[in-house]
C-alpha positions, 0 to 999 in steps of 0.5 A: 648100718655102714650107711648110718653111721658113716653118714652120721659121723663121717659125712664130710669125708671125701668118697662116702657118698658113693655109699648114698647110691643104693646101687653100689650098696646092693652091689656090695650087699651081694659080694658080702654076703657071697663072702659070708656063704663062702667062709661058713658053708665049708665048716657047716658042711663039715660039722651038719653030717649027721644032720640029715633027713631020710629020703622019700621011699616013694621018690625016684631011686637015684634019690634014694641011692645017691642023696641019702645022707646028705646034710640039711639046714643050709637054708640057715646060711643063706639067710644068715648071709642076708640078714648080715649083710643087709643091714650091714649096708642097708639103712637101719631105719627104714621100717620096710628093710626091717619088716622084711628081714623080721619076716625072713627071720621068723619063716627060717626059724619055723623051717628050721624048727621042721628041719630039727624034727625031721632030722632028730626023728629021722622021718620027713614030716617034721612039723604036721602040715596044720600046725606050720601052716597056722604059724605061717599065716600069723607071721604073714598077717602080722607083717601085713598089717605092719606093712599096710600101717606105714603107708600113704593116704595115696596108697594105703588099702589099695590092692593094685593089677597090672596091665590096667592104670586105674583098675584097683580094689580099694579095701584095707581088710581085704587087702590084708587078708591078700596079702597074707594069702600070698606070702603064705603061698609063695613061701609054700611054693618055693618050699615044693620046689625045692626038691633037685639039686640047684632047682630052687636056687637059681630060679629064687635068684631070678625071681629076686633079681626082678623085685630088686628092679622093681624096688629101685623103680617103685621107689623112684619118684621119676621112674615110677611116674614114667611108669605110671606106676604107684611111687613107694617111698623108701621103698628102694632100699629093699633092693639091699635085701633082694642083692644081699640074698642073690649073692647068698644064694649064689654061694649056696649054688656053689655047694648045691651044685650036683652032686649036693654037699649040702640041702637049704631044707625048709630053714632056707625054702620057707624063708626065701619064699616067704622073703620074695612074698613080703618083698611083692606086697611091699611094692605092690607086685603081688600080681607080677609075683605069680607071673615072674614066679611062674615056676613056683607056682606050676609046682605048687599047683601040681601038688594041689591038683595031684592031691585032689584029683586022688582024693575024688577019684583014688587016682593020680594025674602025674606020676608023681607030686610036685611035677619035677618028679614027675619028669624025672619018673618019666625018665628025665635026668635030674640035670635035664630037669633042673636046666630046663625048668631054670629055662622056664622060670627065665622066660616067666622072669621076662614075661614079669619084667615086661609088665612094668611097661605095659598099661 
């Protein structure tokens, strides 16, 4: 916003053209929504002190001893944040910037919806499993098909590897279908993982840090042909978004820090999830999001290998789903935990990174 309308009223003035620098602009994207979580998470802790979800009865005692009571829906201020300050210093009029703070709207809203109900019934089920679900795939499938009607001819369609220059899959339908699957999938997975204190975060920070290089490298024409990787115009201005949600994020972190004043709950889970799904289809990293999210996807996986394995032979593989608890029933502290999994999903983050160069 500050970019539209500096550049269309005062574009003569002397020192507004730092402004042209996407650079700058997610530096003070992430500063600003920083300052944001900063100013309302005090007041939104203070006043959320009944809005808490029961515990799982079922989970480690120290949960149940030290967590209880502990206000939820701190996810609404971390993507208020971003949202704000995104479009504050982003571009309004790139259709990808929009798409992408629309779909991280809709997420957060379907979360917060779970949260209320988990909240207002004192229970933690919230929304049943199939009716969320069923929302998440028509958000993300609209978004796709949003997304793939603004591409190239050079472009469009094409589901793309890394490690490989020529290999893709060249089918629109398909591709749609995928690409809906994947920011399902990833806004589930940083949902089970978000189960510990700071253990989403920090991880979520990382993961955002590595698409907002991508970003700015997939829309530069000279270093994406450097690359050799597909050139994505107007694609950079993401990198806006991807600063805006570090530095709220960030903010988060301060209050989440052990011990917790405050939980993201599905309100912030979904949408960061779902945010670093849209942002990996609009660069055509969908690939590299499995690898640089590594840890979301152990933890989805965990679950989905747990439920199965006790569906077919009535018994459980971990001591208990997703694997951070199973850690932690293994006699782990929550603070090992948390480190050592913000240590793995650092080394998937470079693993990630390094596929940019490698063809």
């Amino acid at each position: 916003m500050f970019y539209n309308f500096i550049f269309q009223y005062l574009g003569s003035v002397s020192g507004v053209n730092l402004l042209r620098y996407i650079t700058f602009r997610t530096m003070c994207a992430a500063l600003t929504s920083l300052i944001i979580s900063f100013l309302l998470y005090p007041s939104f802790i203070k006043h959320s002190r009944k809005n808490y979800q029961p515990i799982r009865s079922d989970g480690p005692k120290s949960h149940t001893a030290h967590k209880q009571g502990t206000p939820t829906m701190g996810g609404a201020v971390i993507v208020a944040g971003t949202l704000i300050s995104s479009l504050l210093w982003g571009d309004i009029s790139n259709n990808y910037l929009l798409l992408l703070n629309s779909l991280t709207l809709s997420y957060c809203l379907l979360g917060f919806y779970d949260d209320y109900l988990k909240v207002k019934l004192k229970n933690s089920k919230g929304v049943r499993g199939r009716k969320k679900l069923f929302f998440q795939i028509i958000i993300a499938l609209v978004f796709s098909y949003l997304v793939e009607s603004l591409r190239t001819p050079e472009i469009a369609g094409r589901l793309m590897f890394p490690f490989f220059k020529n290999f893709v899959i060249n089918n629109s339908a398909f591709l749609i279908v995928f690409t809906t699957l994947v920011i399902v999938g990833s806004s589930n997975a940083v949902n089970l993982t978000d189960g510990l204190d700071g253990l989403a975060a920090f991880p979520s920070m990382l993961a955002t840090l590595c698409f907002g290089i991508i970003s700015y490298i997939v829309g530069h024409v000279v270093f994406a042909n450097y690359l050799q990787i597909a050139y994505i115009a107007s694609a950079g201005e993401l990198c806006i978004f991807c600063g805006a949600l570090i530095g709220a994020c960030l903010g988060f972190l301060w209050y989440n820090a052990p011990p917790a004043k405050i939980f993201m709950g599905d309100t912030g889970s979904l949408a960061i999830g779902g945010a670093l799904g849209g942002v990996s289809v609009i660069v055509k990293h969908e690939f590299v999001l499995a690898i640089i999210g590594g840890l979301f996807v152990i933890e989805a996986l965990s679950v989905m290998i747990q439920v199965a394995y006790f569906k077919y032979t009535g018994k459980r593989i971990f001591l208990m789903a997703p694997i951070h608890h199973h850690f932690e029933k293994k006699g782990w502290t929550e603070s090992t935990v948390v480190v050592r999994f913000w240590i793995i999903s650092f080394i998937f983050a470079v693993i990630g990174l390094a596929t940019l160069k490698i063809r």
